[in-house]
C-alpha positions as CSV (number, residue, x, y, z in Angstrom):
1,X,-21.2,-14.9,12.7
2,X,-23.8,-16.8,10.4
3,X,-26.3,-13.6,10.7
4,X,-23.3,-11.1,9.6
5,X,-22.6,-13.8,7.1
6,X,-25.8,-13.3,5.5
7,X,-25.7,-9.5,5.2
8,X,-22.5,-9.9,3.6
9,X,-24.8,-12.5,1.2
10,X,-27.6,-10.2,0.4
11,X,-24.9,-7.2,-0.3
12,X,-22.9,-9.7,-2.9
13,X,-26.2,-10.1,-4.9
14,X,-27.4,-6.9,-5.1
15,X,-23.9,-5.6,-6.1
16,X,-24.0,-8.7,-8.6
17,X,-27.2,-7.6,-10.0
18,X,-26.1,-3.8,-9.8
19,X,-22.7,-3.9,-11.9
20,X,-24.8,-5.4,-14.6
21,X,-27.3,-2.3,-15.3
22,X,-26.2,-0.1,-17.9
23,X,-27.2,3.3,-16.2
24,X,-24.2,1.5,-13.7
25,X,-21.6,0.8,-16.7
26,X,-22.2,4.1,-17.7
27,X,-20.9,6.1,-15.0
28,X,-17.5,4.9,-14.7
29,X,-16.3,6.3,-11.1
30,X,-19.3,4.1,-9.4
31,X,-18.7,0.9,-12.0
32,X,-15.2,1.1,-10.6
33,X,-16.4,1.3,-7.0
34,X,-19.1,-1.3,-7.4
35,X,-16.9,-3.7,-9.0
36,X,-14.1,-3.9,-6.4
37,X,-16.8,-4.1,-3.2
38,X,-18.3,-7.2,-5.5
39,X,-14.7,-8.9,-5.6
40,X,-14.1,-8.1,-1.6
41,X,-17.2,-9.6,-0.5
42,X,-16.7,-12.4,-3.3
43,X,-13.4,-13.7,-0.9
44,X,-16.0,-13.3,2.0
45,X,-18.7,-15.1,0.6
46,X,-16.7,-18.2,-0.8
47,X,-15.4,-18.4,2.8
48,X,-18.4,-18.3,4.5
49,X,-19.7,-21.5,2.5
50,X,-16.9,-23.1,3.5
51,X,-17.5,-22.7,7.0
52,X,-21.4,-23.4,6.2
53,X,-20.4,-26.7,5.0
54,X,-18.3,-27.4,7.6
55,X,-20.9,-26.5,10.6
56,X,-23.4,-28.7,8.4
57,X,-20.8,-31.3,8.2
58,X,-20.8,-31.3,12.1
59,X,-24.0,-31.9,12.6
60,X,-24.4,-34.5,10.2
61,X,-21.7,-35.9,11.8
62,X,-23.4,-35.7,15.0
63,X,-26.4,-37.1,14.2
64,X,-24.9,-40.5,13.1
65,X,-23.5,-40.5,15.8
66,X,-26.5,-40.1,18.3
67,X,-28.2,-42.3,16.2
68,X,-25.6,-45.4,16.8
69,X,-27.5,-47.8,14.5
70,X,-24.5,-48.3,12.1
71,X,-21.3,-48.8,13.4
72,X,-19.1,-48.6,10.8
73,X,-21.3,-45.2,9.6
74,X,-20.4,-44.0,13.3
75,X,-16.7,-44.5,12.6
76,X,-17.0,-42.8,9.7
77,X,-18.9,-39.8,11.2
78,X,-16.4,-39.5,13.8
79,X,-13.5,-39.0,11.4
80,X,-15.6,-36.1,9.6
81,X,-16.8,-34.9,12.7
82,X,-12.9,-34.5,13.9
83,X,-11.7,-33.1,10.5
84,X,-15.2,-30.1,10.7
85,X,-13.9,-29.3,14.1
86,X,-10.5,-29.2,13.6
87,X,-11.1,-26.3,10.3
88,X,-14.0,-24.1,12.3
89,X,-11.6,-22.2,14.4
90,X,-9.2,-21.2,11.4
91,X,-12.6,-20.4,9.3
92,X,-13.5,-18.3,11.7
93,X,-10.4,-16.1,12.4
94,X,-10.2,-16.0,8.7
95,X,-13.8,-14.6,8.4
96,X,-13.1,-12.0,11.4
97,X,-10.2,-11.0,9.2
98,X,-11.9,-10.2,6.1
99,X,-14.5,-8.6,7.6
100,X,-12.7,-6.3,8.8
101,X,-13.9,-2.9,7.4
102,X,-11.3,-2.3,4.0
103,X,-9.7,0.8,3.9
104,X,-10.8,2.4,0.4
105,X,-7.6,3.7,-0.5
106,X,-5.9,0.4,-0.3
107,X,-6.7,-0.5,-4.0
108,X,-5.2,2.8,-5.3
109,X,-1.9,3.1,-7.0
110,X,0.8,5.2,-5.6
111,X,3.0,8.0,-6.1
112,X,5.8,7.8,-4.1
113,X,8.5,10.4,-2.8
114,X,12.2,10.0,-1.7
115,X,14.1,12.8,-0.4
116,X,17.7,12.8,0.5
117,X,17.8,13.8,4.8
118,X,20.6,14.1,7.1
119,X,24.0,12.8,5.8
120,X,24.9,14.6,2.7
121,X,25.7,13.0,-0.4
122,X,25.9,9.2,1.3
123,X,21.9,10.6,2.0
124,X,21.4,10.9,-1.8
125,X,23.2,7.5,-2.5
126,X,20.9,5.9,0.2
127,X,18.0,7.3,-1.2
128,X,19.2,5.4,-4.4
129,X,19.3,2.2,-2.3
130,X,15.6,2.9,-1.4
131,X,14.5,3.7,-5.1
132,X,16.0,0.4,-6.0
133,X,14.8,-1.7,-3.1
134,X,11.1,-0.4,-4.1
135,X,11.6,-0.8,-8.1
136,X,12.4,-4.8,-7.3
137,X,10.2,-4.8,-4.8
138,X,7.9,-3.6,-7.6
139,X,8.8,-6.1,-10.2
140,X,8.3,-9.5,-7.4
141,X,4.6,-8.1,-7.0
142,X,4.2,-7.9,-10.9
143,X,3.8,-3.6,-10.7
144,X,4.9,-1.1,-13.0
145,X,7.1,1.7,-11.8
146,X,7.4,4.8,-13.8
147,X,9.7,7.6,-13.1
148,X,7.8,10.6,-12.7
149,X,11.0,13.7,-11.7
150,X,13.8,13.0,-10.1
151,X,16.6,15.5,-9.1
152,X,20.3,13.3,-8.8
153,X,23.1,13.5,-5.8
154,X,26.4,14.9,-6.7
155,X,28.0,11.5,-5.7
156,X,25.2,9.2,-7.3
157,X,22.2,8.6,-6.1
158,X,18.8,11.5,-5.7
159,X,18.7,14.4,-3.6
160,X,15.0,13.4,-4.6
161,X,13.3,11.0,-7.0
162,X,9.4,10.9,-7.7
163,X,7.9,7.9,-9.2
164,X,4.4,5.7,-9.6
165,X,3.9,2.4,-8.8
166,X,0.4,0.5,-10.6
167,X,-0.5,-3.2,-9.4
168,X,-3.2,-4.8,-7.3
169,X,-3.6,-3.5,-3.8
170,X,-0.4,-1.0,-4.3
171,X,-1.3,1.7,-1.8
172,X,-2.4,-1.1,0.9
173,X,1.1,-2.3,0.4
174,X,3.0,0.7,0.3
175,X,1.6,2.8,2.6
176,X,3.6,0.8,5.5
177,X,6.9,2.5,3.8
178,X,6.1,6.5,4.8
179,X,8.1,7.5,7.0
180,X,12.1,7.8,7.9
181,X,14.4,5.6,7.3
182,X,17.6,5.2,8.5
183,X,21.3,3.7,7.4
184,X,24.1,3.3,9.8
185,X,27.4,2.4,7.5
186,X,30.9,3.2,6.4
187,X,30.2,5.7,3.2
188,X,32.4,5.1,0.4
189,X,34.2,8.9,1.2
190,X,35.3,8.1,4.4
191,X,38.9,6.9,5.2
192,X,38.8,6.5,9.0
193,X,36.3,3.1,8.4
194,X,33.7,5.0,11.0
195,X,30.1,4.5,10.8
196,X,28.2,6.7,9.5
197,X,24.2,7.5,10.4
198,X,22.3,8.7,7.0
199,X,18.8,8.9,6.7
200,X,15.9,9.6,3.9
201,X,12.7,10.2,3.9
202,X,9.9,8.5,2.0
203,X,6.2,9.2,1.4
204,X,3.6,7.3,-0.6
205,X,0.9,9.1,-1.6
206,X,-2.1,7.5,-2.6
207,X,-2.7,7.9,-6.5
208,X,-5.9,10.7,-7.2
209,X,-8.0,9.5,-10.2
210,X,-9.4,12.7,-12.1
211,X,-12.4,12.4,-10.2
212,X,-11.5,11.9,-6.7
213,X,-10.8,15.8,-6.4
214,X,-12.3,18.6,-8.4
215,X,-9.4,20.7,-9.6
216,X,-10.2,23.6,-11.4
217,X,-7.4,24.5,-14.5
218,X,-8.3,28.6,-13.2
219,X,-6.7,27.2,-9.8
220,X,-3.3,25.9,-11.5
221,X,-0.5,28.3,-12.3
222,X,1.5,26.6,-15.4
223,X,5.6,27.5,-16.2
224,X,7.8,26.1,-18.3
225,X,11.5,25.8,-18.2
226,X,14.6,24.4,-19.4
227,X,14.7,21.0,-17.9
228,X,18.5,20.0,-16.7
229,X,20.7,17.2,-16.0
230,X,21.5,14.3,-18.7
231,X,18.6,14.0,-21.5
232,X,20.7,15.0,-24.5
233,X,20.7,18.5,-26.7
234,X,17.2,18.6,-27.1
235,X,16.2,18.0,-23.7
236,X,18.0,21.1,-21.9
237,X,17.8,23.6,-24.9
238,X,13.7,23.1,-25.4
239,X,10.8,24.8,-22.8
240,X,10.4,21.0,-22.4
241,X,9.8,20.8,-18.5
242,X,7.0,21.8,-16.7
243,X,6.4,23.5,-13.2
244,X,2.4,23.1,-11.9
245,X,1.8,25.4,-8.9
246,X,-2.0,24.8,-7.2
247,X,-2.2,28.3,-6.3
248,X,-5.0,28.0,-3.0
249,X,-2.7,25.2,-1.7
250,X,0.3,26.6,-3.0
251,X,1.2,22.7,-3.4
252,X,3.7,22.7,-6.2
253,X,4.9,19.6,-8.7
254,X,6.9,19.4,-12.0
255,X,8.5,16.8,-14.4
256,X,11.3,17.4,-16.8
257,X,12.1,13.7,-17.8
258,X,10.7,13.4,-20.7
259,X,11.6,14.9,-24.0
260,X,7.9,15.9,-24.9
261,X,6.6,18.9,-22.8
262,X,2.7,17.3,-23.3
263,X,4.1,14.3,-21.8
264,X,5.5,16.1,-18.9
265,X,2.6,18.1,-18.1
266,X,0.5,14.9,-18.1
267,X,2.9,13.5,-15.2
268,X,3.0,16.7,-13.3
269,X,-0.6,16.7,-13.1
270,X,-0.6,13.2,-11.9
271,X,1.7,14.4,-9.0
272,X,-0.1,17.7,-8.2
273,X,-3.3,15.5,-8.2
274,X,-2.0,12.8,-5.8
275,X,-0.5,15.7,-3.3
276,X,-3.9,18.1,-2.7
277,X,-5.3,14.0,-2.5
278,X,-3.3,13.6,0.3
279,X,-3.6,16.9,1.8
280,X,-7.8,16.1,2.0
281,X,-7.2,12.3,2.9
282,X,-5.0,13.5,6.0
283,X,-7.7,16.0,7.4
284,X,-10.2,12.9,6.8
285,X,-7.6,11.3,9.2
286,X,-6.7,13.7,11.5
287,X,-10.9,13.6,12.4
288,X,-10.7,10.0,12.5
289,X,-9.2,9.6,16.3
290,X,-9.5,5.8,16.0
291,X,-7.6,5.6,12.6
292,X,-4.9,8.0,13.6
293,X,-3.9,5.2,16.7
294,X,-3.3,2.6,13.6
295,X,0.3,2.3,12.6
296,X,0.0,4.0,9.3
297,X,-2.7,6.4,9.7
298,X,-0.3,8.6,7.1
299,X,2.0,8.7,10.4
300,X,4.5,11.4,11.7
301,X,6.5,12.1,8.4
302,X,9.4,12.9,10.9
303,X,9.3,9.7,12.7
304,X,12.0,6.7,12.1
305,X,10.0,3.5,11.1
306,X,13.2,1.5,10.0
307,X,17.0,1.3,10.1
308,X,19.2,-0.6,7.9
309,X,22.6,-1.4,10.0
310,X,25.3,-2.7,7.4
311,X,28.0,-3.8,9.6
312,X,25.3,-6.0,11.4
313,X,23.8,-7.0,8.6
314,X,20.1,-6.1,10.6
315,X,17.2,-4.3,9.6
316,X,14.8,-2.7,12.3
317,X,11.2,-2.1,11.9
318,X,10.9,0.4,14.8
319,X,7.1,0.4,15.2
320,X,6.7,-3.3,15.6
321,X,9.8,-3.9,17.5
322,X,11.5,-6.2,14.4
323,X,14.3,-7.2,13.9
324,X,15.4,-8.8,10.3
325,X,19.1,-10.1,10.2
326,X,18.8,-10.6,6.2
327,X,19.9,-6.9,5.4
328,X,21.0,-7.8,1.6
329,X,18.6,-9.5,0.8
330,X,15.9,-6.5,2.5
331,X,17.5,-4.0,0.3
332,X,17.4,-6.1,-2.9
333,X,13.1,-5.8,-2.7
334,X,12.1,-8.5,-0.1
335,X,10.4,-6.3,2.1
336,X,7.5,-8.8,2.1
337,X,8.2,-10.3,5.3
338,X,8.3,-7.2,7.1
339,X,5.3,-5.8,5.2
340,X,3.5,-8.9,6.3
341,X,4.2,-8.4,10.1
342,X,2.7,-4.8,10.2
343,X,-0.2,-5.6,7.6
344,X,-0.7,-8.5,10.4
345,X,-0.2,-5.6,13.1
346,X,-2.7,-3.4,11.5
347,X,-5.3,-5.6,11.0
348,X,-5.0,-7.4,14.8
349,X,-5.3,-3.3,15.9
350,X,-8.4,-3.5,13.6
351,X,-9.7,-6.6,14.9
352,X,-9.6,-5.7,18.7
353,X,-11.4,-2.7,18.2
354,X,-14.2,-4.7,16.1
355,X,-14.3,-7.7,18.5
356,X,-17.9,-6.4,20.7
357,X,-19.3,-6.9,16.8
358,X,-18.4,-10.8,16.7
């Protein structure tokens, strides 16, 4: 561990030295790359001094000890020599952890998708529940959330709503959340008090910078339109709205929620972007065979990850075989303990098949 220790050392210093050039500064797409390896192998490198000190500890420790001269030194070394000990093993599953390869996207913001599935309009109200479980969710992590489209359920909620998150870490977060999810309640329209099974589908969508694809303008077919729904007079009378169609792909994205068609066509971009993204980063996976086995590996789309059972007041994480019996207070954003459990899932996957390295 001390030899991979040291790589990770000489790397920190010569990114250190590197984000410093100007010819470095200058080109913003590696700056940007440079400067988040130098703050991952910054968490590394603090660690691995602690450890350092702590093996050195030991065998000062050690040595006063062998030495036997002293006696109240010996007692002394003993104590340090039991506190060392007792920190190496937790040092060293930390280090394991964070040297764990990172996945790049992890640091990207995030588009993300809800779209009203089986269950008619108590589908759209629960895709409502989800948009509001991820916009608090949003708000404990200190993210912004901005509605991007949205398209709204005849008895509240979204047949679909499209929106970014922006944070620290927000795709390495949310990326957990693709998937199906699943409500088993009593709608609001029914009379007989049965349950009913609902579900929505969510995808997060890892947010494309300008430069992470080359999209060429000759590629994109742009319309305008009348944009509808509630946004007052000027709203649904002006070509406001925007419809982007990538036409190899034939990947298509639009916004109408903002008064300003420049504004709109901005956002839609921003979506259209984030899908051909994910298109490429899900060929990147499919080749991947050892990526594809981890739980999010961008996953079956049609697969049920969770249910949210009201009348027992339990949520189930499917993949990890969890069970939550906190359902209100799930649904009102604190999805960090289940999060938590499958980041810890993930990364033990990782771990296993890394172990021949340690």
């Amino acid at each position: 561990m001390i030899e991979r220790l040291q790589i990770v050392k000489q790397r920190f210093d010569e990114v250190a030295d590197l984000i410093i050039q100007p010819d470095v500064i200058m080109d913003q797409k590696r700056y940007v790359r440079l400067n988040k390896e130098y703050k991952d192998l910054m968490k590394i490198v603090e660690k691995g001094e602690e450890y350092k000190e702590a093996l050195s500890n030991i065998e000062e420790a050690n040595e006063i000890i062998s030495d036997g001269s002293d006696a109240e030194m010996v007692e002394m070394a003993k104590m340090e020599l039991d506190e060392a000990s007792a920190k190496i093993p937790k040092l060293e599953e930390d280090i394991k952890f964070l040297l764990i390869p990172k996945d790049p996207e992890d640091a990207k913001n995030v588009i993300v998708e809800i779209r009203a599935g089986t269950g008619g309009d108590e589908a759209s109200i629960f895709a409502g529940d989800l948009y509001r479980m991820y916009t608090k969710f949003a708000a404990d992590n200190g993210w912004k959330v901005e509605l991007e489209d949205f398209s709204e359920g005849t008895s509240g909620g979204f047949k679909e709503i499209i929106f970014s998150m922006s944070g620290e870490e927000v795709y390495g977060t949310m990326k957990f959340e693709s998937g199906v999810h699943r409500v088993q309640r009593v709608p609001q329209t029914e009379t007989q008090g049965r349950v009913h099974t609902s579900a929505a589908t969510v995808m997060v969508l890892p947010e494309a910078e300008e430069f992470d694809i080359d999209l060429k303008m000759s590629d994109v077919r742009v319309d305008y339109f009348c944009a509808s729904g509630p946004g007052g007079q000027s709203v649904n009378t002006t070509y406001s709205a925007v419809r982007l169609t990538h036409v190899p792909s034939g990947i298509v994205a639009q916004c109408q929620d903002q008064k300003s068609q420049h504004k709109n066509k901005d956002k839609a971009f921003k979506v259209l972007r984030s899908r051909i993204y994910e298109v490429e980063l899900e060929k990147k996976l499919m080749a991947d065979s050892a990526k594809r086995k981890t739980l999010v590996a961008s996953g079956d789309r049609s697969a049920k990850i969770r249910t949210y059972n009201y009348p027992q007041g339990r949520v189930t994480e499917h993949r990890i075989g969890l069970t939550i019996y906190d359902l209100n207070n799930v649904i009102n954003g604190d999805l960090h303990k289940i999060i938590e459990e499958l980041k810890l899932e993930e990364n033990s996957e990782k771990l296993r098949s890394t172990e021949d390295e340690f």
